[in-house]
Chimera marker file (.cmm) of the C-alpha trace (Angstrom):
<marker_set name="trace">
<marker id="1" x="30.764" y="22.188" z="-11.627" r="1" g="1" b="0" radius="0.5"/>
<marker id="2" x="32.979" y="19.267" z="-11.430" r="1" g="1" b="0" radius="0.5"/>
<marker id="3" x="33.250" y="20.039" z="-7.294" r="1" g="1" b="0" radius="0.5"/>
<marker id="4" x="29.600" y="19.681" z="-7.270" r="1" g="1" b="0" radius="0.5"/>
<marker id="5" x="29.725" y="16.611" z="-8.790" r="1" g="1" b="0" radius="0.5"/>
<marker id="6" x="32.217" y="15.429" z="-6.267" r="1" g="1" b="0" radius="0.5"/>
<marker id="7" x="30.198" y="16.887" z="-3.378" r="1" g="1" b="0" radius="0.5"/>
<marker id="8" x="26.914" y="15.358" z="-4.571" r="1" g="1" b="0" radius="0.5"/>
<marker id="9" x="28.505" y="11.967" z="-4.987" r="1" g="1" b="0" radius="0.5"/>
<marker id="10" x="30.118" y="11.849" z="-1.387" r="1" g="1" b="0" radius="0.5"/>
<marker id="11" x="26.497" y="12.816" z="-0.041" r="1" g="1" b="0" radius="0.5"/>
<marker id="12" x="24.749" y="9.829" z="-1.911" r="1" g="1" b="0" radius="0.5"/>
<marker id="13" x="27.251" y="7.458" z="-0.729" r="1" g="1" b="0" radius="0.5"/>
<marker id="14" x="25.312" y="5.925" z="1.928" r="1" g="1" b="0" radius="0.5"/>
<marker id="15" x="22.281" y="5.043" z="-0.974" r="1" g="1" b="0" radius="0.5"/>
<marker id="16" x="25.106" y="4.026" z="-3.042" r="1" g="1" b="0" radius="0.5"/>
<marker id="17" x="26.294" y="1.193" z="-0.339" r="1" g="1" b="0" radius="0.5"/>
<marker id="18" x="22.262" y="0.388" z="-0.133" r="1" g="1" b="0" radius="0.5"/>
<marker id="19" x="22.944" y="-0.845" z="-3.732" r="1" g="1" b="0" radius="0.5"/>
<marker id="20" x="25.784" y="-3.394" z="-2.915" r="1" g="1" b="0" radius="0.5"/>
<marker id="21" x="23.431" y="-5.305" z="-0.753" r="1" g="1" b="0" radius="0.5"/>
<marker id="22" x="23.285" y="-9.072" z="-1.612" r="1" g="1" b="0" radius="0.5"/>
<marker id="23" x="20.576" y="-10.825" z="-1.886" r="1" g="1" b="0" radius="0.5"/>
<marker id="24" x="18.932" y="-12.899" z="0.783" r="1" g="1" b="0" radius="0.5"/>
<marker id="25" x="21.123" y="-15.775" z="2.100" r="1" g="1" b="0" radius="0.5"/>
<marker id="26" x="18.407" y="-18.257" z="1.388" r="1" g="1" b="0" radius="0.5"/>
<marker id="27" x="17.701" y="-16.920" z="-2.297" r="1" g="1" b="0" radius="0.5"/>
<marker id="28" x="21.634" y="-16.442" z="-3.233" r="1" g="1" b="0" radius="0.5"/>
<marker id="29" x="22.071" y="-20.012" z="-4.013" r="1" g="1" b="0" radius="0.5"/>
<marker id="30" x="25.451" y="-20.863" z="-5.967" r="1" g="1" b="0" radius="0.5"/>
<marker id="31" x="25.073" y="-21.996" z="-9.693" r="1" g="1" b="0" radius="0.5"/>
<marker id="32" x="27.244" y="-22.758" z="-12.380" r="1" g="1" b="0" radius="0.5"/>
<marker id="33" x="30.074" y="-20.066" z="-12.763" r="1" g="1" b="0" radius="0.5"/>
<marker id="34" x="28.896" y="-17.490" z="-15.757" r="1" g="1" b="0" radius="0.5"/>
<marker id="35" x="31.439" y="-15.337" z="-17.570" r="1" g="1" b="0" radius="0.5"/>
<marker id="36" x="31.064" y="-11.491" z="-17.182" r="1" g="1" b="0" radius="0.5"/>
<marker id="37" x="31.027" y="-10.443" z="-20.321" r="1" g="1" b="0" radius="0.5"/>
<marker id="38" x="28.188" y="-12.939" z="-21.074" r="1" g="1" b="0" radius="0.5"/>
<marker id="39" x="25.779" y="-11.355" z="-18.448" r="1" g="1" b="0" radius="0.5"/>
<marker id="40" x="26.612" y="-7.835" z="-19.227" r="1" g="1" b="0" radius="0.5"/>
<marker id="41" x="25.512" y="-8.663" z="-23.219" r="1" g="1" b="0" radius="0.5"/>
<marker id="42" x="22.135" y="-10.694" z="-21.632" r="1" g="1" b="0" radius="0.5"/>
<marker id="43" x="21.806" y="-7.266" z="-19.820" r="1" g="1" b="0" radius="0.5"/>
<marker id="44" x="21.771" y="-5.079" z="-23.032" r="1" g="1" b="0" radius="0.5"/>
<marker id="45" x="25.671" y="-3.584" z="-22.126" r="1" g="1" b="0" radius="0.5"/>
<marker id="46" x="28.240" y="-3.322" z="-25.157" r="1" g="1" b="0" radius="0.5"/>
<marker id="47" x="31.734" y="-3.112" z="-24.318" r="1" g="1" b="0" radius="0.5"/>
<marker id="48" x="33.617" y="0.281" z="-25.770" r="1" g="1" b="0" radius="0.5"/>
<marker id="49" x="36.783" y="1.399" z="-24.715" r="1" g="1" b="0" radius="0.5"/>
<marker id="50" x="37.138" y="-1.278" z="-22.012" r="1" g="1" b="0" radius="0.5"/>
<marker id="51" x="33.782" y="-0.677" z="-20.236" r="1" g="1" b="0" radius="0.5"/>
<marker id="52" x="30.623" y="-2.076" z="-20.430" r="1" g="1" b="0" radius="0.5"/>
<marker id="53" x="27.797" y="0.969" z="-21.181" r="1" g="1" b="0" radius="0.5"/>
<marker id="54" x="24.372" y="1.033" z="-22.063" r="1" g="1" b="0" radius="0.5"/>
<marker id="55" x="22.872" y="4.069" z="-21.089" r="1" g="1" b="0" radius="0.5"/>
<marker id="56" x="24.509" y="6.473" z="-23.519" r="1" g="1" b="0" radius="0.5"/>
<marker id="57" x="25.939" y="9.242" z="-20.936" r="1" g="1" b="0" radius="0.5"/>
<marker id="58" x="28.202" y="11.181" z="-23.265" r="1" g="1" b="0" radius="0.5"/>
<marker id="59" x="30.733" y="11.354" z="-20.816" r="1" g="1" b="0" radius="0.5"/>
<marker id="60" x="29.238" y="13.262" z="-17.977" r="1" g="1" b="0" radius="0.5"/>
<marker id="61" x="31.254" y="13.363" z="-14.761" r="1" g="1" b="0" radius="0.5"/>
<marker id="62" x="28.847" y="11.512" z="-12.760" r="1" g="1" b="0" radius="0.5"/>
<marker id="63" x="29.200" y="8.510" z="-15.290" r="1" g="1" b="0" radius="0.5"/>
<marker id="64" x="29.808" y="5.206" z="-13.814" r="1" g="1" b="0" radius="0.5"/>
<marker id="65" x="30.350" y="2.022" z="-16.443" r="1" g="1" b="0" radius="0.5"/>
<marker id="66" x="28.466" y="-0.967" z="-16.123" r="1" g="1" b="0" radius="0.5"/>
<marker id="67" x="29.061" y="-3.476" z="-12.721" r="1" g="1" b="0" radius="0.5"/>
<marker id="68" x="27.788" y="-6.643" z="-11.949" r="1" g="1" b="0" radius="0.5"/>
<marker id="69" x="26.484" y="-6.014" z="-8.370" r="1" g="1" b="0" radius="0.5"/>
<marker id="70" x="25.324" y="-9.193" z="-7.264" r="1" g="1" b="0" radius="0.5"/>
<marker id="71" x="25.381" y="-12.740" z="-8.726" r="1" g="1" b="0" radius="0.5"/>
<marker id="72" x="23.840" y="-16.102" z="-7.615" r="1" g="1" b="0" radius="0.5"/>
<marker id="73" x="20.221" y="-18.281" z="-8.522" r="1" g="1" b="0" radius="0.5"/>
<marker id="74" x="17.934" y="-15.480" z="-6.484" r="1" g="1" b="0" radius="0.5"/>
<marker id="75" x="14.885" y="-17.632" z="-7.198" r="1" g="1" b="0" radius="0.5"/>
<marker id="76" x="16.145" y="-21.025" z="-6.444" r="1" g="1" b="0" radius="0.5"/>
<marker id="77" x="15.374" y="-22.557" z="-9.606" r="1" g="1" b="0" radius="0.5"/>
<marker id="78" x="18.825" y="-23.811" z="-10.639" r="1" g="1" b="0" radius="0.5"/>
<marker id="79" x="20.000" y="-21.130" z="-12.700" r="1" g="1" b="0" radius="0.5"/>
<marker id="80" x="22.138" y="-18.155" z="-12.997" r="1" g="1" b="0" radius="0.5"/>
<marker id="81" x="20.696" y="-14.671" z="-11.968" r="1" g="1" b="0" radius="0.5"/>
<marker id="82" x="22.530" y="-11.356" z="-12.291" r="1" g="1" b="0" radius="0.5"/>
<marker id="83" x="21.998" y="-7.788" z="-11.174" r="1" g="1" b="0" radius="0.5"/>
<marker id="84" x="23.523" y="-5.067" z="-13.290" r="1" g="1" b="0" radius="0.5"/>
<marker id="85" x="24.317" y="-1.673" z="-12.458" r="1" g="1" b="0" radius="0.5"/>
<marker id="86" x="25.327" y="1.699" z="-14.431" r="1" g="1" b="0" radius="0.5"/>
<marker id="87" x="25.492" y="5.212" z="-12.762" r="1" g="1" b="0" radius="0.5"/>
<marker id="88" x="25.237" y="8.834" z="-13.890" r="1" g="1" b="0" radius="0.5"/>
<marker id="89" x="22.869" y="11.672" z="-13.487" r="1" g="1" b="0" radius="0.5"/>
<marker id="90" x="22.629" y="12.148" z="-17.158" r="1" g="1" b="0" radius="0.5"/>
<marker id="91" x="20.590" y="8.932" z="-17.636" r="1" g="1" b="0" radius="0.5"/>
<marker id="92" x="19.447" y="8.161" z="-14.385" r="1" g="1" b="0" radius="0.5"/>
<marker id="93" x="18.357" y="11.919" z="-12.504" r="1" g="1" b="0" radius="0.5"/>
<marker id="94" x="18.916" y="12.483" z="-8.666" r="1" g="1" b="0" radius="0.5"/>
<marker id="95" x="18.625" y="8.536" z="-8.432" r="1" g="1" b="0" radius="0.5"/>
<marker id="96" x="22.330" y="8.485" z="-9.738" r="1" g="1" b="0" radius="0.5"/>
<marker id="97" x="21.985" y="5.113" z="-11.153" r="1" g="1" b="0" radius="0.5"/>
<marker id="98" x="19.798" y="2.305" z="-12.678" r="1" g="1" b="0" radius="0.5"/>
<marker id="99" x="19.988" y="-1.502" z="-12.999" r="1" g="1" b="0" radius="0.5"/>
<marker id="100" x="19.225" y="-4.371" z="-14.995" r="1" g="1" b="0" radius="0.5"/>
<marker id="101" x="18.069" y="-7.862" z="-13.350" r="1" g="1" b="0" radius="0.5"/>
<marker id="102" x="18.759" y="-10.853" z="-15.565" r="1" g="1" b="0" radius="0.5"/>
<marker id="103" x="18.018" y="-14.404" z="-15.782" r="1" g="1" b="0" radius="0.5"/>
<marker id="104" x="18.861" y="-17.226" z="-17.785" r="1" g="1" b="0" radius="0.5"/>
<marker id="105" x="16.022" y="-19.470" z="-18.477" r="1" g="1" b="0" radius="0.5"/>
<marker id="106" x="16.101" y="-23.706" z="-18.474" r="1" g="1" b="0" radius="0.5"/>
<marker id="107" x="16.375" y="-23.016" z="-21.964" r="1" g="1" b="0" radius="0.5"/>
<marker id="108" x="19.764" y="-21.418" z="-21.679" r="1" g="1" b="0" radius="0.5"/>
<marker id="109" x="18.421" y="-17.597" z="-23.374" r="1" g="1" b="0" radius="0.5"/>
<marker id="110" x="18.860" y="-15.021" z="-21.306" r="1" g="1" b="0" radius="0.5"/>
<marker id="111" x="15.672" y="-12.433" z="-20.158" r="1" g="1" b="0" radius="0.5"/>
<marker id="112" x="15.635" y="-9.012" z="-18.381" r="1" g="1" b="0" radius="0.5"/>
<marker id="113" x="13.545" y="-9.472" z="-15.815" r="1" g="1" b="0" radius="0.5"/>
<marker id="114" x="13.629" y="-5.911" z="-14.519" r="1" g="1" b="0" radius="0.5"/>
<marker id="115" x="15.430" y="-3.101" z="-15.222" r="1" g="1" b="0" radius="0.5"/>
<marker id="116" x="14.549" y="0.522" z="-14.140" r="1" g="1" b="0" radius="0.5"/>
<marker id="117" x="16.252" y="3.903" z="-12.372" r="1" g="1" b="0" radius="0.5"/>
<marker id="118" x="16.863" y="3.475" z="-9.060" r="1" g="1" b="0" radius="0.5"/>
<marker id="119" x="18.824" y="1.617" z="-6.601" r="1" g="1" b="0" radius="0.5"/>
<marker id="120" x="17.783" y="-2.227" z="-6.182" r="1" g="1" b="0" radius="0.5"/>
<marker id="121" x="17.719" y="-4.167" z="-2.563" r="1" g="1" b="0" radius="0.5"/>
<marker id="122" x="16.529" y="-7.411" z="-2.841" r="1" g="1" b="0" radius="0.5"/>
<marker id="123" x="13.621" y="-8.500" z="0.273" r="1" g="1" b="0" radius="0.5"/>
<marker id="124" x="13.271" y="-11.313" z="1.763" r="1" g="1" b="0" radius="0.5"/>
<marker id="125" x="9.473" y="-11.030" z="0.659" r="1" g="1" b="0" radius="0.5"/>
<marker id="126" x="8.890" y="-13.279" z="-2.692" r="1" g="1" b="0" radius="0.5"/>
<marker id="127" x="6.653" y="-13.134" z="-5.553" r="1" g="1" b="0" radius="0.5"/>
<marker id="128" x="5.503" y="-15.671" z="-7.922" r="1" g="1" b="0" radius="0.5"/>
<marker id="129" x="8.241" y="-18.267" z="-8.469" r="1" g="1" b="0" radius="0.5"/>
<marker id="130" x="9.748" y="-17.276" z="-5.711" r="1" g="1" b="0" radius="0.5"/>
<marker id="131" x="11.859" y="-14.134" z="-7.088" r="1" g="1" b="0" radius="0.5"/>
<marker id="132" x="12.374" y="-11.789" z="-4.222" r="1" g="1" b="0" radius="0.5"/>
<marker id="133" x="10.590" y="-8.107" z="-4.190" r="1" g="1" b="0" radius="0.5"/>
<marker id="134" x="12.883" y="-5.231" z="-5.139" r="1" g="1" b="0" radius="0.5"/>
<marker id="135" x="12.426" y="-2.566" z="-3.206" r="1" g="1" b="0" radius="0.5"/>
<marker id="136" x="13.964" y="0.621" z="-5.759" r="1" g="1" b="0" radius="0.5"/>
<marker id="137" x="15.845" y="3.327" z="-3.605" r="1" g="1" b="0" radius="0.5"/>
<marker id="138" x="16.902" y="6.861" z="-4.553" r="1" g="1" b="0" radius="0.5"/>
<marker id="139" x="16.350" y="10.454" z="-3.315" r="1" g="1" b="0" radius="0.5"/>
<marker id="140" x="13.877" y="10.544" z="-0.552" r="1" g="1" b="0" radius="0.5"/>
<marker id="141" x="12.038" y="8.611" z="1.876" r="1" g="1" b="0" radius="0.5"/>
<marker id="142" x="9.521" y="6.579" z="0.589" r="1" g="1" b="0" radius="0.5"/>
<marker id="143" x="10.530" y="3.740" z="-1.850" r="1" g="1" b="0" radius="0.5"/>
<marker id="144" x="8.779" y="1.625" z="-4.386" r="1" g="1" b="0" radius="0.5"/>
<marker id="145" x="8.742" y="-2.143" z="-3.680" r="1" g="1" b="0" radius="0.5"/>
<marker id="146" x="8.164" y="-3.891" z="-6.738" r="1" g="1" b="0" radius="0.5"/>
<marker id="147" x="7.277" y="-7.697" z="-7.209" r="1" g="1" b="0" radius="0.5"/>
<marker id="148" x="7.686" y="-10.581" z="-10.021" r="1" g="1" b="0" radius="0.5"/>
<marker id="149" x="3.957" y="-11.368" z="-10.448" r="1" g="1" b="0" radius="0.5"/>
<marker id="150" x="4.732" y="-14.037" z="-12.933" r="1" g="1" b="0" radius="0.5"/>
<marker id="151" x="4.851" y="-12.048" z="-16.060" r="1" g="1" b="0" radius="0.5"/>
<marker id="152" x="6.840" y="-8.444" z="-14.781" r="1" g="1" b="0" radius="0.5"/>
<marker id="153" x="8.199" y="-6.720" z="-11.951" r="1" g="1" b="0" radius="0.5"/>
<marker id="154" x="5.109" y="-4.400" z="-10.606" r="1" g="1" b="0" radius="0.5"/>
<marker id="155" x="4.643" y="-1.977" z="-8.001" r="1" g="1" b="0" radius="0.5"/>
<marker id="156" x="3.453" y="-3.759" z="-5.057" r="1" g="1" b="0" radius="0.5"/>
<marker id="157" x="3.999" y="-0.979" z="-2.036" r="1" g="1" b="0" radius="0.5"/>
<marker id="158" x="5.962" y="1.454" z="-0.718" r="1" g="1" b="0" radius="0.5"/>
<marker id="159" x="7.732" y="1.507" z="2.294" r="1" g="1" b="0" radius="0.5"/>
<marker id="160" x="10.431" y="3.352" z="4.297" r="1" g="1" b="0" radius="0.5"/>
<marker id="161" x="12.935" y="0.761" z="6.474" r="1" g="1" b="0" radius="0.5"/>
<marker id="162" x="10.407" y="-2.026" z="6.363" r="1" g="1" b="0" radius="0.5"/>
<marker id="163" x="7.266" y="0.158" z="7.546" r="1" g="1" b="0" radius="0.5"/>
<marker id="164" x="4.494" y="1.299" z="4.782" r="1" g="1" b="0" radius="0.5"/>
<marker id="165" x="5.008" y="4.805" z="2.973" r="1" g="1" b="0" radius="0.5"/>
<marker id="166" x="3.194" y="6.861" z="0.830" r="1" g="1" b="0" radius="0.5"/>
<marker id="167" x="0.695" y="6.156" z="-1.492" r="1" g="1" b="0" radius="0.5"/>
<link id1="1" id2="2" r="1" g="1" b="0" radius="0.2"/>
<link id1="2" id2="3" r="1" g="1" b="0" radius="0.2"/>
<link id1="3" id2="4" r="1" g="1" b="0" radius="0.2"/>
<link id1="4" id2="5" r="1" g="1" b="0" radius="0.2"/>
<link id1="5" id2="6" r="1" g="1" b="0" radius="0.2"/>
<link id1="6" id2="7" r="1" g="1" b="0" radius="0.2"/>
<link id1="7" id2="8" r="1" g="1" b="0" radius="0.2"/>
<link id1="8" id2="9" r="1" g="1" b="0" radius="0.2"/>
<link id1="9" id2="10" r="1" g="1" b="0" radius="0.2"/>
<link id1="10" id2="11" r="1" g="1" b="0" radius="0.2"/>
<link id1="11" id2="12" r="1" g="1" b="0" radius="0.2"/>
<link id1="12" id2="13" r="1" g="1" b="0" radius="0.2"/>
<link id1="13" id2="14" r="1" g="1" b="0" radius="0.2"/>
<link id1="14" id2="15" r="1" g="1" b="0" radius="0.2"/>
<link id1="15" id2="16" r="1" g="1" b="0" radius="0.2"/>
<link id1="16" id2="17" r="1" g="1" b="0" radius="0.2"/>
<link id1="17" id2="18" r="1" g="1" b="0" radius="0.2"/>
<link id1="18" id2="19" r="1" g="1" b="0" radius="0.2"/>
<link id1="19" id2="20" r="1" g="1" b="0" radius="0.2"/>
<link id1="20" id2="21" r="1" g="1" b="0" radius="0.2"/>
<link id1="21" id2="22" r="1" g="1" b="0" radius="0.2"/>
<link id1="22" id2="23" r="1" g="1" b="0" radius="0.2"/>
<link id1="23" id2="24" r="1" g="1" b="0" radius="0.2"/>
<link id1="24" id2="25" r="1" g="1" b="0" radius="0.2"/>
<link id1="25" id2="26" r="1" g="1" b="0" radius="0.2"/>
<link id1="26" id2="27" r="1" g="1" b="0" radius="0.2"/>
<link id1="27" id2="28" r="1" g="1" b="0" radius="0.2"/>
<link id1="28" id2="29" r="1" g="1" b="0" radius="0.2"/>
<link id1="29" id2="30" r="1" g="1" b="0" radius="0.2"/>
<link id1="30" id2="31" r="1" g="1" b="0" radius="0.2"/>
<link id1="31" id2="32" r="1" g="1" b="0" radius="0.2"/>
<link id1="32" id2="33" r="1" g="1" b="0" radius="0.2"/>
<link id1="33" id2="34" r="1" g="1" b="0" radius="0.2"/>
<link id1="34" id2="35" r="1" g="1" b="0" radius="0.2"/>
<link id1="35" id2="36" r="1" g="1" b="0" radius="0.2"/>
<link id1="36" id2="37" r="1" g="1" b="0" radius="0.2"/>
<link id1="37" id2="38" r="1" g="1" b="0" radius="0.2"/>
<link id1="38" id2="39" r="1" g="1" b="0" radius="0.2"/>
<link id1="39" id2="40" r="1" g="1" b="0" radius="0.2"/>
<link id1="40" id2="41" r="1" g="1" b="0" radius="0.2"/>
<link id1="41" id2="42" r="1" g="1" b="0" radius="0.2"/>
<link id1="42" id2="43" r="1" g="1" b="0" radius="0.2"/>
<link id1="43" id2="44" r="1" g="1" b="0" radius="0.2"/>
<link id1="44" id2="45" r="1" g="1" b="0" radius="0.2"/>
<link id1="45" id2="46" r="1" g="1" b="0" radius="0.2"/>
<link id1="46" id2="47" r="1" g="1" b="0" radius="0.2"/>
<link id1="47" id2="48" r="1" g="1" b="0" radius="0.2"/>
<link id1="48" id2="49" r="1" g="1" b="0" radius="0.2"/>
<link id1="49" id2="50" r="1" g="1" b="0" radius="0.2"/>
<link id1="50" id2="51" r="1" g="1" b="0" radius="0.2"/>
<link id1="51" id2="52" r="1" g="1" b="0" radius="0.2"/>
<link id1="52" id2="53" r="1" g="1" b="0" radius="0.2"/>
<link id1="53" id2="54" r="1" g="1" b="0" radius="0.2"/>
<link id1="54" id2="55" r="1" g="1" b="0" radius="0.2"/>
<link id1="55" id2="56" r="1" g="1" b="0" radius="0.2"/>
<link id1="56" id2="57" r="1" g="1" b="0" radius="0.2"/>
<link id1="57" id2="58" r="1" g="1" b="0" radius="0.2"/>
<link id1="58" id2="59" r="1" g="1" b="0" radius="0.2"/>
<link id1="59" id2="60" r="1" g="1" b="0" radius="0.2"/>
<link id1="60" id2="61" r="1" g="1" b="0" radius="0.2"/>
<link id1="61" id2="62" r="1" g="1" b="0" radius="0.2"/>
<link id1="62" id2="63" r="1" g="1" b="0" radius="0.2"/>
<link id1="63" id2="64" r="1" g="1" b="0" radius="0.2"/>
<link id1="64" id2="65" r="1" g="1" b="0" radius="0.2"/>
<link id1="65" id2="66" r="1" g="1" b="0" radius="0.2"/>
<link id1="66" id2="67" r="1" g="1" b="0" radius="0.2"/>
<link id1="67" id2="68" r="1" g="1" b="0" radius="0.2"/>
<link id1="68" id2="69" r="1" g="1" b="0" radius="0.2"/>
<link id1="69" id2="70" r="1" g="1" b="0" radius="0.2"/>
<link id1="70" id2="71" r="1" g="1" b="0" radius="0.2"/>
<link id1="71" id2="72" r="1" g="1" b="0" radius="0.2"/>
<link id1="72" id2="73" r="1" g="1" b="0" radius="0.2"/>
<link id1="73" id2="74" r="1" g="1" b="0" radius="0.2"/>
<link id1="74" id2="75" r="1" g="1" b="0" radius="0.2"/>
<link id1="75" id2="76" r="1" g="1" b="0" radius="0.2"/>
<link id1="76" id2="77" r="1" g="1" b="0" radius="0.2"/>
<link id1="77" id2="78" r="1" g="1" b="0" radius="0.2"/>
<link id1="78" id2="79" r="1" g="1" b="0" radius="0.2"/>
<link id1="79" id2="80" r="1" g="1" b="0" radius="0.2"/>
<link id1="80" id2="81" r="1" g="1" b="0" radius="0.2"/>
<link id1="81" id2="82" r="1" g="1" b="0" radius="0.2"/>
<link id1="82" id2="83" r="1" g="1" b="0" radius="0.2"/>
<link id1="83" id2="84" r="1" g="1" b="0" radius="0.2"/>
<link id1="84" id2="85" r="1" g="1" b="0" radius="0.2"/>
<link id1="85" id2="86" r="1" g="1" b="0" radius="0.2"/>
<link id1="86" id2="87" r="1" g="1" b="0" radius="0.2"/>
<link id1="87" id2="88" r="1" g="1" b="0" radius="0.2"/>
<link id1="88" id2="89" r="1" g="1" b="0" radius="0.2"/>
<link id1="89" id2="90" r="1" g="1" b="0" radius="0.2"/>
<link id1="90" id2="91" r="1" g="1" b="0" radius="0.2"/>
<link id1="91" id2="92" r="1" g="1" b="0" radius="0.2"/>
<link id1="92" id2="93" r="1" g="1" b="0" radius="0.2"/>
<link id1="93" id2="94" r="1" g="1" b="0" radius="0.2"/>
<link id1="94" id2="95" r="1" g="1" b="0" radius="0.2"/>
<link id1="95" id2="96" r="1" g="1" b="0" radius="0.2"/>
<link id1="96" id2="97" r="1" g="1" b="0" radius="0.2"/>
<link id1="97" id2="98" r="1" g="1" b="0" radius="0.2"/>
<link id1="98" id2="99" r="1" g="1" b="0" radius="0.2"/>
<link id1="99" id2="100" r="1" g="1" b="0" radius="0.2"/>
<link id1="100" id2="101" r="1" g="1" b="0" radius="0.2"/>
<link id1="101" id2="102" r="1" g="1" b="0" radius="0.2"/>
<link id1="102" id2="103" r="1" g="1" b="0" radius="0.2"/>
<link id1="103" id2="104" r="1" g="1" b="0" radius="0.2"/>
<link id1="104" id2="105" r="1" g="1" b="0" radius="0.2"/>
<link id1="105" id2="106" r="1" g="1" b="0" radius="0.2"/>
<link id1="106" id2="107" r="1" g="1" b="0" radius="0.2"/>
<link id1="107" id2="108" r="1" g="1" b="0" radius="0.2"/>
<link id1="108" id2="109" r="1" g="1" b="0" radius="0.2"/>
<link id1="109" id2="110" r="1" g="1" b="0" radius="0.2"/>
<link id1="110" id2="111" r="1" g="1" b="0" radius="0.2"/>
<link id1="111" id2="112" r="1" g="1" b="0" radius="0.2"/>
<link id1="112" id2="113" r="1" g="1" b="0" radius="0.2"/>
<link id1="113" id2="114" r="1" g="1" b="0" radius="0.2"/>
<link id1="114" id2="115" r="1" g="1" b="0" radius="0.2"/>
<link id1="115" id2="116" r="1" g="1" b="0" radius="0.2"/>
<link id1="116" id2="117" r="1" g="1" b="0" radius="0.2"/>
<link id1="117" id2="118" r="1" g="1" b="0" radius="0.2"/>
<link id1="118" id2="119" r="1" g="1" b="0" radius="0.2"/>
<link id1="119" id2="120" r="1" g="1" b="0" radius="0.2"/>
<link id1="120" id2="121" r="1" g="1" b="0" radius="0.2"/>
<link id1="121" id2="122" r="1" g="1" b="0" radius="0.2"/>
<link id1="122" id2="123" r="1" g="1" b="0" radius="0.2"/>
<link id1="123" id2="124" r="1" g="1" b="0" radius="0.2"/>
<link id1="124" id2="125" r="1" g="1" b="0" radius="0.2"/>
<link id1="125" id2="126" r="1" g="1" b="0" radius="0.2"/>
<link id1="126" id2="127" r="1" g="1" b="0" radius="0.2"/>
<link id1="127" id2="128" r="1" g="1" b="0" radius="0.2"/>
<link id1="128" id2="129" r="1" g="1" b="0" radius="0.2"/>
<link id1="129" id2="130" r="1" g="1" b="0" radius="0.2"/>
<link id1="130" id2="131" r="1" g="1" b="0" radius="0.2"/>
<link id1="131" id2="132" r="1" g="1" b="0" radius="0.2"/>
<link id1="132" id2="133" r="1" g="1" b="0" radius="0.2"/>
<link id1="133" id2="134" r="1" g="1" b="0" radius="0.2"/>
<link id1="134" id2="135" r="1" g="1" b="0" radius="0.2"/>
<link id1="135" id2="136" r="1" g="1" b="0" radius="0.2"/>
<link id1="136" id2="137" r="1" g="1" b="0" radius="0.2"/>
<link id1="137" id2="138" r="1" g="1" b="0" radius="0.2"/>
<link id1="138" id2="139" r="1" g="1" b="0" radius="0.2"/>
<link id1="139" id2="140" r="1" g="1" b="0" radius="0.2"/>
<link id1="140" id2="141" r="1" g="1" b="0" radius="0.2"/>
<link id1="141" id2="142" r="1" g="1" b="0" radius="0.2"/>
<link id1="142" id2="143" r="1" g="1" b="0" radius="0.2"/>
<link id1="143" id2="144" r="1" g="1" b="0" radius="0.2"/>
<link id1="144" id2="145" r="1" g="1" b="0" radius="0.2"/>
<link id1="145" id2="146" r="1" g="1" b="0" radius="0.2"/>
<link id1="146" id2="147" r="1" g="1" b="0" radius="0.2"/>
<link id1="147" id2="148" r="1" g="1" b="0" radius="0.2"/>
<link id1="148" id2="149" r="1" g="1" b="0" radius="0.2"/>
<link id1="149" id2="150" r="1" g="1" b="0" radius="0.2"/>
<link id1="150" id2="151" r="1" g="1" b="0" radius="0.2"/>
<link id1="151" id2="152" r="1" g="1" b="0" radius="0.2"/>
<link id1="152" id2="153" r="1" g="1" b="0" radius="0.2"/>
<link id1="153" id2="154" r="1" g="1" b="0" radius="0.2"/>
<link id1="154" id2="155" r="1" g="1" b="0" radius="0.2"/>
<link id1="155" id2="156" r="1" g="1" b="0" radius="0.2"/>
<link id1="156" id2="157" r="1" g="1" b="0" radius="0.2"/>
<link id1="157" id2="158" r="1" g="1" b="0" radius="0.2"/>
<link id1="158" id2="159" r="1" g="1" b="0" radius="0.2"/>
<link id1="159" id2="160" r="1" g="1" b="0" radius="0.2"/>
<link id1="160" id2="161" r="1" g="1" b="0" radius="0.2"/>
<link id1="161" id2="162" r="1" g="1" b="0" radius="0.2"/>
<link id1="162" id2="163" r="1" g="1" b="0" radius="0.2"/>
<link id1="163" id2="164" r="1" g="1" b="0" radius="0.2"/>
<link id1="164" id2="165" r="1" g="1" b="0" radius="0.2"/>
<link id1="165" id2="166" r="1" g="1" b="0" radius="0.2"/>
<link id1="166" id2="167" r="1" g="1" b="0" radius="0.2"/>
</marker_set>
């Protein structure tokens, strides 16, 4: 079973990469420097046995701890944005792994602005206050693109390498 694991993991690593992707040059504006461990706590992670975890994968093989994927002020507004991944089939299905977008507010709390399965890729489409859509990858062909409509992330199309999808 563990080969399988293995196997399956080597054929999703081209989504995998998909998930590294930054986000647009024009909406990865630096900010102050922010200390890990304070965005993986805004994210909802707690640290045990040196990794960050929130999911609650009893060990699976498949388990990946928590990773900052990107960092940067993705809606121009001045401050600190974070994207926050964790990986394993137990919590996340054939999707492999699931993220958490955070922000910290003018007020200096921290909100989850998104979290979900999947595999994020920022757009260079924008919603309201200029947060860019998501589009959510995974198994398949036809993705979810999901936008900030002032209050939530919401489903706003699908699409398959830029071109509409699906239903």
């Amino acid at each position: 079973m563990r080969y399988f694991h293995w196997a399956f993991g080597l054929a999703l690593l081209p989504h995998t990469a998909h998930a590294l992707e930054q986000p647009p040059e024009d909406g990865a504006t630096m900010v102050e420097s922010v200390p890990d461990d304070e965005i993986f706590v805004a994210a909802g992670f707690e640290q045990s046995d040196g990794a960050w975890r929130k999911c609650g994968d009893p060990g699976t093989a498949s388990y990946e701890s928590g990773a900052i994927l990107a960092r940067g002020d993705f809606n121009n507004d001045g401050s600190p944005d974070a994207i926050v991944s964790e990986g394993g089939t137990f919590c996340f299905g054939m999707a492999g792994t699931g993220y958490t977008l955070v922000s910290r507010g003018q007020d200096g709390q921290w909100l989850i602005m998104d979290e979900r399965i999947g595999i994020p890729k920022f757009l260079s489409t924008k919603g309201a206050g200029g947060w860019p859509d998501i589009e959510v990858g995974g198994p398949g062909f036809c993705f979810a693109v999901v936008r900030w409509n002032g209050t939530e992330y919401a489903l706003n199309r699908k699409e398959y390498e830029g071109k509409a999808c699906g239903k």
